[in-house]
GULOLO-835213 format. One record per residue (C-alpha): residue number from 1; x, y, z. Coordinates in nm, 2 decimals. Example, Ala and Ser with C-alpha at 12.3 -4.5 7.8 and 13.67 -1.06 7.14 Angstrom:
# GULOLO-835213
num 1	X 1.23	Y -0.45	Z 0.78
num 2	X 1.37	Y -0.11	Z 0.71
***
This chain:
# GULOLO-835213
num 1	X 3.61	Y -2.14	Z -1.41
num 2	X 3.59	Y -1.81	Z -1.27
num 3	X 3.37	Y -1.70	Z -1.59
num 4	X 3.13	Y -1.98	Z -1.54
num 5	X 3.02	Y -1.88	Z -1.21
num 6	X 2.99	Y -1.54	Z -1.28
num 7	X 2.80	Y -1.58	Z -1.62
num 8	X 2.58	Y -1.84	Z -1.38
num 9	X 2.56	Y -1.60	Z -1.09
num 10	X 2.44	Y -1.28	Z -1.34
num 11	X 2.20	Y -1.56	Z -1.50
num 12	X 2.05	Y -1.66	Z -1.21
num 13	X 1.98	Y -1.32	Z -1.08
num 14	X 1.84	Y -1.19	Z -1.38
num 15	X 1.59	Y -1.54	Z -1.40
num 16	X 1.51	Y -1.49	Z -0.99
num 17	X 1.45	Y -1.12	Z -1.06
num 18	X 1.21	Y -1.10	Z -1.36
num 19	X 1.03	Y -1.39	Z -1.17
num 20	X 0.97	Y -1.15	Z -0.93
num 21	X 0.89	Y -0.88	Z -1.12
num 22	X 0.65	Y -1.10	Z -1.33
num 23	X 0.47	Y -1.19	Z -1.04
num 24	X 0.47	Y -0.85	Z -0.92
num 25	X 0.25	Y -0.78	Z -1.31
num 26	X 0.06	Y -1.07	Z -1.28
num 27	X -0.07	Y -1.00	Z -0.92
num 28	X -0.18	Y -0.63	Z -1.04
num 29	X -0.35	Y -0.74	Z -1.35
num 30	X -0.59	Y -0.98	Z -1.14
num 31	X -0.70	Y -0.72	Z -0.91
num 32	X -0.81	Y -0.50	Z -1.22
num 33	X -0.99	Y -0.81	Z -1.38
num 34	X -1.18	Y -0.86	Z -1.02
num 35	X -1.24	Y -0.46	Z -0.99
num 36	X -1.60	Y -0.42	Z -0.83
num 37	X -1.79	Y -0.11	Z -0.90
num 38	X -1.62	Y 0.18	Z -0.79
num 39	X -1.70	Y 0.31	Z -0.43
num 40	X -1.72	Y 0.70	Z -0.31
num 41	X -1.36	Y 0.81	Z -0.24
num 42	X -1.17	Y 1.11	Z -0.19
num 43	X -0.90	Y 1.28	Z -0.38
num 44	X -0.61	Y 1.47	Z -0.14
num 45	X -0.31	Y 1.64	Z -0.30
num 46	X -0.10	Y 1.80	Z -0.09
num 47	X 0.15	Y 2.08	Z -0.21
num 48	X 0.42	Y 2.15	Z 0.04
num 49	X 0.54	Y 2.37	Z -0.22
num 50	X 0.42	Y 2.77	Z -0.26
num 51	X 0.40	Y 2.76	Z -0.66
num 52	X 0.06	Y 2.57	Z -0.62
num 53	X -0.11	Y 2.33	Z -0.81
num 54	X -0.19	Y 2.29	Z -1.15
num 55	X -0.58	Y 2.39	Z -1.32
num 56	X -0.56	Y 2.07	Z -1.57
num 57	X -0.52	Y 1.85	Z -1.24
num 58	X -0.81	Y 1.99	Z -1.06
num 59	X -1.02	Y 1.97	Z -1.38
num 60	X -0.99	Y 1.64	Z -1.45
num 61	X -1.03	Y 1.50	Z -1.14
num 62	X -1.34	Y 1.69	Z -1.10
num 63	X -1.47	Y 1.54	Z -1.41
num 64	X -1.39	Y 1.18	Z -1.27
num 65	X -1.76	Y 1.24	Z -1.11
num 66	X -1.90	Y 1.06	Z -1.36
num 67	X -1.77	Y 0.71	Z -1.24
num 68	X -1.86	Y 0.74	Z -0.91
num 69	X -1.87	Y 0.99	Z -0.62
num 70	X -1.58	Y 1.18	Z -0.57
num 71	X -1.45	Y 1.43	Z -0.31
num 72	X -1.17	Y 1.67	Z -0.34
num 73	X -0.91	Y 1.82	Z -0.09
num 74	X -0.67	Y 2.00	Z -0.17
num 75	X -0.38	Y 2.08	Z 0.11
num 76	X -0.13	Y 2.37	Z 0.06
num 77	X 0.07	Y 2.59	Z 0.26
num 78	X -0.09	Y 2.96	Z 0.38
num 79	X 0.17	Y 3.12	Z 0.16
num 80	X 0.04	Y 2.95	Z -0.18
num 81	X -0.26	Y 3.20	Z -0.30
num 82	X -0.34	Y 3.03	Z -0.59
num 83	X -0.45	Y 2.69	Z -0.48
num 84	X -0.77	Y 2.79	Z -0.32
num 85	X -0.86	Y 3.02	Z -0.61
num 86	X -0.78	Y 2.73	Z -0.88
num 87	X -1.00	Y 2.45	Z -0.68
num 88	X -1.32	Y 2.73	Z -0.67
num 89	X -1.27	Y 2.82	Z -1.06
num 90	X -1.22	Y 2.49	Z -1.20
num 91	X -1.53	Y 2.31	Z -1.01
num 92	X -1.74	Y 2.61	Z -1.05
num 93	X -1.91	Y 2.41	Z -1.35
num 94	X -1.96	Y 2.10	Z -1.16
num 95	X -2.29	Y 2.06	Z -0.96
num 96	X -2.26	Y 1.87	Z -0.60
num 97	X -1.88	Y 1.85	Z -0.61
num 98	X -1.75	Y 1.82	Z -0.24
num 99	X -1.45	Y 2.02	Z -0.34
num 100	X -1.27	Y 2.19	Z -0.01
num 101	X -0.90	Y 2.40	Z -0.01
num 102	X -0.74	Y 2.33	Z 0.36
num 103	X -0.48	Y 2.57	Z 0.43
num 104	X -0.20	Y 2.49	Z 0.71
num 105	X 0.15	Y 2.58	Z 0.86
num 106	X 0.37	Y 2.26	Z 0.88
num 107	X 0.64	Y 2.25	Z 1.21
num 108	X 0.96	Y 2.28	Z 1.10
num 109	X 1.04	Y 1.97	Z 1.20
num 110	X 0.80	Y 1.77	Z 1.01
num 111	X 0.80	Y 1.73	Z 0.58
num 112	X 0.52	Y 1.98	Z 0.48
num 113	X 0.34	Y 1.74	Z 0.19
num 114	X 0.31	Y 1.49	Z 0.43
num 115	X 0.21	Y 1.72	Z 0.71
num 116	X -0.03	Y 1.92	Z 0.51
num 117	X -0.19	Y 1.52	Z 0.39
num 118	X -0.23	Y 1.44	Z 0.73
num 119	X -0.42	Y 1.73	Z 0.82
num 120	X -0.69	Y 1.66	Z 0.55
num 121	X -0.65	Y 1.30	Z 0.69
num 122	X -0.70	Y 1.40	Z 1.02
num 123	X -1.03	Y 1.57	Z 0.95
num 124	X -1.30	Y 1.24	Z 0.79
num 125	X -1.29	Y 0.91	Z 0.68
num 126	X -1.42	Y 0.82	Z 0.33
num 127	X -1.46	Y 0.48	Z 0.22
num 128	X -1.14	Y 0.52	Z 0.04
num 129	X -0.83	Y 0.79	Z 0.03
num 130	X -0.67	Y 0.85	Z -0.33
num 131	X -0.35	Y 1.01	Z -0.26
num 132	X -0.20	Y 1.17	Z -0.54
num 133	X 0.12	Y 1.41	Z -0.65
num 134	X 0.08	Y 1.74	Z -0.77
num 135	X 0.32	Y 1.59	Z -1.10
num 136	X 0.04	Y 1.40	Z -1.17
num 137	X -0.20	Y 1.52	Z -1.49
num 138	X -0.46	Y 1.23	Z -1.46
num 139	X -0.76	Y 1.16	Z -1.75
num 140	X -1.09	Y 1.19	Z -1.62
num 141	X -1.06	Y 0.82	Z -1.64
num 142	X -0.73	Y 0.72	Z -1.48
num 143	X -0.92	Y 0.77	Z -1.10
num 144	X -1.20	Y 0.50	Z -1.15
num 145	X -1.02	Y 0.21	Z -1.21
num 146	X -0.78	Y 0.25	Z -0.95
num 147	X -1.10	Y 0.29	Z -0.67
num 148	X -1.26	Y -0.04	Z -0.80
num 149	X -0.89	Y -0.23	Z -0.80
num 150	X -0.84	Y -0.15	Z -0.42
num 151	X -1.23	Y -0.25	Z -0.35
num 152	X -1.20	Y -0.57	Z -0.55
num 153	X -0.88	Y -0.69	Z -0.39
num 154	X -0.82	Y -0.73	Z -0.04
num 155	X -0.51	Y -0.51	Z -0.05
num 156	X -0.46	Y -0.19	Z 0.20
num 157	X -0.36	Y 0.03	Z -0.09
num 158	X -0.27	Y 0.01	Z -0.51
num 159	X -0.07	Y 0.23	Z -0.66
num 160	X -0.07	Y 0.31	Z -1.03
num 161	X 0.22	Y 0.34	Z -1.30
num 162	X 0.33	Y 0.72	Z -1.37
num 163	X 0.42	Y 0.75	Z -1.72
num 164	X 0.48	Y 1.08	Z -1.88
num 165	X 0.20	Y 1.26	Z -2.03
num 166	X 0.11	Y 1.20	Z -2.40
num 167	X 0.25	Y 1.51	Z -2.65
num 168	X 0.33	Y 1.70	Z -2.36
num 169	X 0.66	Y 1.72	Z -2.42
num 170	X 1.00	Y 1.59	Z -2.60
num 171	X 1.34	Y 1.56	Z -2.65
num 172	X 1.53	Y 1.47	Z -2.35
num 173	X 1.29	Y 1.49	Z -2.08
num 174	X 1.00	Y 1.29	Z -2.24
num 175	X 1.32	Y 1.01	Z -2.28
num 176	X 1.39	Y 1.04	Z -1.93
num 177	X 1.03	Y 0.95	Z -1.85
num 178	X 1.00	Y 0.66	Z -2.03
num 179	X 1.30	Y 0.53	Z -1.85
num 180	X 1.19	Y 0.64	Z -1.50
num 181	X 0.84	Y 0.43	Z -1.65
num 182	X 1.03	Y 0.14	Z -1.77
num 183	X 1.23	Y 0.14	Z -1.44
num 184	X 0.95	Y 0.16	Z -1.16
num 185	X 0.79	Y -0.20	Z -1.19
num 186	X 1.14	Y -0.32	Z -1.21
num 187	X 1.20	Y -0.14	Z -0.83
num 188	X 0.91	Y -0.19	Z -0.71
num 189	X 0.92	Y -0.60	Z -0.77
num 190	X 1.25	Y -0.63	Z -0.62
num 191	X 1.14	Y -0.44	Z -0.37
num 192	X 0.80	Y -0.50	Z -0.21
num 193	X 0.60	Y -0.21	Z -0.09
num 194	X 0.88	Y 0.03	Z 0.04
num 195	X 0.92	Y 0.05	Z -0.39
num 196	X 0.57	Y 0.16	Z -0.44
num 197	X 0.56	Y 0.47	Z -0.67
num 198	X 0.38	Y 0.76	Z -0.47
num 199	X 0.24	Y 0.94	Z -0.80
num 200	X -0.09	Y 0.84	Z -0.73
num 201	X -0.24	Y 0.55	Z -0.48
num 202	X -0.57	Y 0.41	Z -0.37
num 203	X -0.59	Y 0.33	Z 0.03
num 204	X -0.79	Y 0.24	Z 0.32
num 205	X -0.88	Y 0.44	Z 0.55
num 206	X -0.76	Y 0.19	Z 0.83
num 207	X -0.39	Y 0.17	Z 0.65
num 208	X -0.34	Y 0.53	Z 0.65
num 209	X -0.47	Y 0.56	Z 1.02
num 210	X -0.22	Y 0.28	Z 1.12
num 211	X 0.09	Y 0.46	Z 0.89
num 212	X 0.00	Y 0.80	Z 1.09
num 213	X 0.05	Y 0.66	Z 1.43
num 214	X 0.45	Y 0.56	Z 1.37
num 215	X 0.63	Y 0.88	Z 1.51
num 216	X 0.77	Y 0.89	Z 1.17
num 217	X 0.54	Y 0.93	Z 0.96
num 218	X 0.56	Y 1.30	Z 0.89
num 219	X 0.90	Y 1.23	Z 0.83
num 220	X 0.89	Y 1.02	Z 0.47
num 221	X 0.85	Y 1.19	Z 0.17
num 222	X 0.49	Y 1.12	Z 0.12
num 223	X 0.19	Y 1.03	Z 0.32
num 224	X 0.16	Y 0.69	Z 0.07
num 225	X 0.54	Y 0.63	Z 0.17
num 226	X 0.45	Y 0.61	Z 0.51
num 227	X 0.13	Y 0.40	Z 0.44
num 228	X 0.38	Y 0.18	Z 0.21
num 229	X 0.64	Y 0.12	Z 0.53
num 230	X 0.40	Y 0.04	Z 0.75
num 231	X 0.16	Y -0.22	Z 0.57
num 232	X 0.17	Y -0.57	Z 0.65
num 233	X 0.38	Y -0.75	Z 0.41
num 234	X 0.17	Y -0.83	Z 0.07
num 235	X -0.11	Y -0.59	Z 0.13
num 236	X 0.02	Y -0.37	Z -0.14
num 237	X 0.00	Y -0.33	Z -0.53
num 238	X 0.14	Y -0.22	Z -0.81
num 239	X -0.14	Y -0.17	Z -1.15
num 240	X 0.00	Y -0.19	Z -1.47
num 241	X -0.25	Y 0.11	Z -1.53
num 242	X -0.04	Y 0.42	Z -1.66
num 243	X -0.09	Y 0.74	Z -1.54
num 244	X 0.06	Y 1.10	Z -1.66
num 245	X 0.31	Y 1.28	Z -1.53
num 246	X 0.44	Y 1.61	Z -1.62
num 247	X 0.79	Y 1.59	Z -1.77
num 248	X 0.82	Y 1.98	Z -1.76
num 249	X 1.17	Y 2.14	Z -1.66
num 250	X 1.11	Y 2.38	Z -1.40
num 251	X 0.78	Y 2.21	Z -1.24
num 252	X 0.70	Y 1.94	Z -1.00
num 253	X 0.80	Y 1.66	Z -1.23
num 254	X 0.81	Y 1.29	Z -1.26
num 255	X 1.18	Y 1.32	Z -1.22
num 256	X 1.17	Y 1.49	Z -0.90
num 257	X 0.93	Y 1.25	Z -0.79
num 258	X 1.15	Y 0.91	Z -0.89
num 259	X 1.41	Y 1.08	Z -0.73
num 260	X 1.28	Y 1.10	Z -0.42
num 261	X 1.14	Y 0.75	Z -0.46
num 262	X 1.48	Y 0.61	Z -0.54
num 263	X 1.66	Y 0.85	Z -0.29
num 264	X 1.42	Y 0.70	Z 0.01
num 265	X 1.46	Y 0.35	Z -0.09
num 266	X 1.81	Y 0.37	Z -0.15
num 267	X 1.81	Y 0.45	Z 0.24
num 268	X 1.56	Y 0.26	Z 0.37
num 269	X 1.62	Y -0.10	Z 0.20
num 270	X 1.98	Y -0.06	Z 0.07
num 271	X 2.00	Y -0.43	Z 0.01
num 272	X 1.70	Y -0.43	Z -0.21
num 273	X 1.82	Y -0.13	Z -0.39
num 274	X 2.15	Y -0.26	Z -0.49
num 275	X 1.92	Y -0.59	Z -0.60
num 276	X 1.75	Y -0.38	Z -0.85
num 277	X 2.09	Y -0.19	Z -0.95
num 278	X 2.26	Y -0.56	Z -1.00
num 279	X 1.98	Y -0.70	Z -1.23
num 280	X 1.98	Y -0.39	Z -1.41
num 281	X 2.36	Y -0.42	Z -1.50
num 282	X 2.31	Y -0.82	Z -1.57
num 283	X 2.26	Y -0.78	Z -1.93
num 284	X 2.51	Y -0.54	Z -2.01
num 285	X 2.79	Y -0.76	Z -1.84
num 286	X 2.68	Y -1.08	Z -1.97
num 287	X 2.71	Y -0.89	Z -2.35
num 288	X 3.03	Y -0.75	Z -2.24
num 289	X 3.20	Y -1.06	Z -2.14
num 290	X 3.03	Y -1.22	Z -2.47
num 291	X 3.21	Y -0.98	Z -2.69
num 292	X 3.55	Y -1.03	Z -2.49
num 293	X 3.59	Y -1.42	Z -2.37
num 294	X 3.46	Y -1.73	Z -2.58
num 295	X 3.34	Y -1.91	Z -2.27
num 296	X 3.07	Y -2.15	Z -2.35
num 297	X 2.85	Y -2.03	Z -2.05
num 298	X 2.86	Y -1.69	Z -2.14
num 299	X 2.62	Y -1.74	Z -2.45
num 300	X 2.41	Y -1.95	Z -2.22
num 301	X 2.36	Y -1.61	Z -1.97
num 302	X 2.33	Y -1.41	Z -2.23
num 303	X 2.02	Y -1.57	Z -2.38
num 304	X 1.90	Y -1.62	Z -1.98
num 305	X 1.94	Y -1.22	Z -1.94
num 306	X 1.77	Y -1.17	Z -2.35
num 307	X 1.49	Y -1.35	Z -2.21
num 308	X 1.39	Y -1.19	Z -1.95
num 309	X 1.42	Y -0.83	Z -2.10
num 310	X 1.14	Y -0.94	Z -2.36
num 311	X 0.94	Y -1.11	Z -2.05
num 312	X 0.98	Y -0.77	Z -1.88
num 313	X 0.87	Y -0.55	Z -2.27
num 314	X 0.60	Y -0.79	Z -2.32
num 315	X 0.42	Y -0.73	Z -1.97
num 316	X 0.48	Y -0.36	Z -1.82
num 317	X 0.61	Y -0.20	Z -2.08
num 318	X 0.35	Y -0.30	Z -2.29
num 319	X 0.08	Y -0.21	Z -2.03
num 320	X 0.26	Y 0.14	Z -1.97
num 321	X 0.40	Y 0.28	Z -2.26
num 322	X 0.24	Y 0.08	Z -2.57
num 323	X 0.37	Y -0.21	Z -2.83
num 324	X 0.58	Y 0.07	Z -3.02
num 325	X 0.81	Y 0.20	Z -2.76
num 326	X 0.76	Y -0.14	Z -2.56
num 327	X 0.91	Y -0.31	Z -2.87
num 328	X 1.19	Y -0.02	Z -2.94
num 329	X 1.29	Y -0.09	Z -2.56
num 330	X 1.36	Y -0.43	Z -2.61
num 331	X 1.60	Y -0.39	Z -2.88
num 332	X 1.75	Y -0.13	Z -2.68
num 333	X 1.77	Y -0.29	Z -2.44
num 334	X 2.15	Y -0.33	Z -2.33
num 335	X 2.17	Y 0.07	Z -2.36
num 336	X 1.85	Y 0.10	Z -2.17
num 337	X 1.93	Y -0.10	Z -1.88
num 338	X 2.26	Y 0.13	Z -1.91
num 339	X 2.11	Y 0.45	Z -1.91
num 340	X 1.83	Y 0.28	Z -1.65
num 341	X 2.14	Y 0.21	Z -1.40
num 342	X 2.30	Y 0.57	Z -1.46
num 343	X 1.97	Y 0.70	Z -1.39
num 344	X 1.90	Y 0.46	Z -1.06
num 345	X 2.25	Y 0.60	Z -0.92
num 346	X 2.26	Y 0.92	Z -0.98
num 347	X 1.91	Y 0.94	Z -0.83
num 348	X 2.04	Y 0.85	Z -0.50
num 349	X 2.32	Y 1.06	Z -0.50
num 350	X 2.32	Y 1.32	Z -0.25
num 351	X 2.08	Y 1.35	Z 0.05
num 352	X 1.94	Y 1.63	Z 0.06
num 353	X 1.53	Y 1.70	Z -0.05
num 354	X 1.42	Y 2.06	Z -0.12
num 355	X 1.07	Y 2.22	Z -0.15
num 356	X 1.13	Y 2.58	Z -0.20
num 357	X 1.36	Y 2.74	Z 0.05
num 358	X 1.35	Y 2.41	Z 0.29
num 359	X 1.63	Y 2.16	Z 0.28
num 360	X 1.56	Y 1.78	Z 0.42
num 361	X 1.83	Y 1.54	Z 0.46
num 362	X 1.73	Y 1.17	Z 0.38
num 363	X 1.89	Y 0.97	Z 0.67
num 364	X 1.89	Y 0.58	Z 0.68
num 365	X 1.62	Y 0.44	Z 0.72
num 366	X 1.41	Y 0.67	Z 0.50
num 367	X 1.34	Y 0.95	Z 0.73
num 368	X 1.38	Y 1.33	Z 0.64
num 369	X 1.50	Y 1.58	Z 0.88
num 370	X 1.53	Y 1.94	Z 0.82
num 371	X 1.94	Y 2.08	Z 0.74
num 372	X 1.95	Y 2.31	Z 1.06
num 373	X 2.16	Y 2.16	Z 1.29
num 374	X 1.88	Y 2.31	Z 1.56
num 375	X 1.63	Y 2.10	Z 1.51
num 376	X 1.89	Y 1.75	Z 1.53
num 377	X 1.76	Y 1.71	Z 1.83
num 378	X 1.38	Y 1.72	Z 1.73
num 379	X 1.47	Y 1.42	Z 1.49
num 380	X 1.67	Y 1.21	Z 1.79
num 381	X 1.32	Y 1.29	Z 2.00
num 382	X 1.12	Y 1.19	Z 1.76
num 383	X 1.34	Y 0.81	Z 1.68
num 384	X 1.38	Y 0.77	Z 2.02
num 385	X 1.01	Y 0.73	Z 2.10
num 386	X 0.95	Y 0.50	Z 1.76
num 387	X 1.19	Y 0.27	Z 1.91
num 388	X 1.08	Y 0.28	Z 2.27
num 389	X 0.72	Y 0.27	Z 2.09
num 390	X 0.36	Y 0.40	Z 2.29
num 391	X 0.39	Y 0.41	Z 2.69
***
């Protein structure tokens, strides 16, 4: 008996699960089929870190011009002399390119990406803010259909898929990758907005002014996370339109960047998080306890769990990572979602968030606060007035 309900509980989670996720895929699809033309919009990175940002990302977002009018700010700390240098040499070759460097020094209080993004933010209001991670390493195309998704739709902000970057890498990092791709629809279904990936994200201009004004803003790990925990419920999107990520040990990568993603959620929507951890570790049980008992629900599970593993290869893996690999997954799929659960926890361990010589603790509820034990009090200052909210 005791079998039977949990081969029916593990069935029934993975079923409710990929319906969600499914739903999650079919929602992002439509607003790429209804895309309008693509308006004007700006392009912010912000690099809270001194080793700057990368030529190939300022190049090809420069060449995105040729969609639509594009802007380019690019926010860094005063230590970081090779930013402002990089943004002048790579659009050099590019006539009427609104290309600006904006150089500031963030409290040490406050998380310097998204202090340094809300300085840029602070400063004009295009038609629409693309927000996106110095990991990033974006086609000159990747930019254009993320602008007319978020004008199509009535959505505050869409978010697109980071993948790593074709041949730019291989062995066990370029593996890595494709599980942190396979595994962020999977959070992000089970978990609404606070699971958005914050690699690279369309927005309003009203979402981001309405994410700025919570005293903890500066405080999430990104200025998108903040825009994420603040939308209205449903006013966010995730594309199944891929975008590459550097994989490269020793950089800004896509695994520091899940990490921090999985580290915030894991402390700002616990339950959802272990939701995600549970239907990862569905199949693997229900092929365990098929290999060990002959209970007669146990095959039923199993094919329940099989199921939706191909539902889940046949939509977002498809769409991110191609039929090969989306295919390979599939088979592989009880050591993926293995390795995919490994991955999700070891993620989270810890709490701490580092950009050079800085330390951030995560706390519950999502919020960063520097290691000193000075500036504590800063951080109870800061929650008090969220929760006594404006005067």
């Amino acid at each position: 008996m005791l079998i039977a309900l949990m081969a029916a509980a593990l069935a029934t989670l993975s079923l409710l699960g990929t319906a969600l996720i499914l739903r999650a895929f079919h929602r992002g699809r439509q607003a790429l089929k209804q895309a309008n033309e693509p308006s004007a919009f700006t392009v912010l990175v912000a690099s809270g870190s001194a080793r700057g940002v990368a030529p190939e990302l300022v190049r090809s977002t420069a060449v995105a011009q040729h969609d639509g009018p594009v802007s380019i700010r690019l926010a860094h700390l005063p230590q970081d002399t090779t930013t402002a240098p990089t943004l002048a040499e790579e659009t050099r070759t590019v006539p009427n390119l609104d290309a600006r460097a904006l150089s500031g020094s963030p409290p040490p209080r406050h998380f310097p990406d998204t202090w340094l993004a809300s300085l840029a933010v602070g400063e004009e209001r295009p038609p629409q803010w693309i927000l996106m991670d110095p990991c990033v390493r974006p086609s000159s195309r990747d930019l254009a259909p993320l602008s007319r998704a978020l004008a199509g739709s009535r959505q505050g902000m869409v978010a697109a898929c980071p993948c790593p970057v074709p041949g730019a890498s291989t062995g066990g990092s370029r593996l890595k990758g494709r599980l942190v791709a396979d595994l962020v629809p999977i959070l992000q279904g089970l978990s609404g907005a606070p699971g958005l990936p914050h690699a690279l994200t369309a927005t309003r201009p009203d979402t981001l002014d309405a994410a700025v004004a919570d005293p903890l803003a500066l405080n999430r790990p990104s200025l998108s996370t903040a825009a994420a925990v603040s939308a209205p419920m449903g006013t966010s999107l995730l594309l199944p339109l891929p975008v590459g990520c550097t994989t490269r040990v020793g950089t800004r990568s896509l695994a520091d960047l899940f990490r921090e993603q999985t580290l915030f959620l894991s402390r700002h929507a616990p339950v959802r998080y272990a939701l995600a951890g549970a239907w990862l570790a569905s199949l693997p049980a229900t092929l365990a306890a098929w290999l060990l008992t002959d209970h007669v629900a146990v095959p039923m599970a199993l094919a329940v769990c099989t199921a939706s593993r191909l539902a889940l290869a046949a939509t977002w893996s498809r769409a991110i990572l191609g039929n090969q690999i989306a295919s390979l997954g599939f088979i592989l799929s009880p050591v993926r979602d293995l390795l995919g659960l490994g991955l999700l926890l070891w993620s989270s361990l810890g709490a701490t968030v580092g950009r050079d010589d800085q330390r951030f603790r995560m706390r519950r509820g999502g919020v960063l606060t520097p290691v000193e034990g000075s500036l504590e009090e800063d951080f109870r200052l800061i929650r008090g007035r969220s929760r006594r909210g404006p005067r």
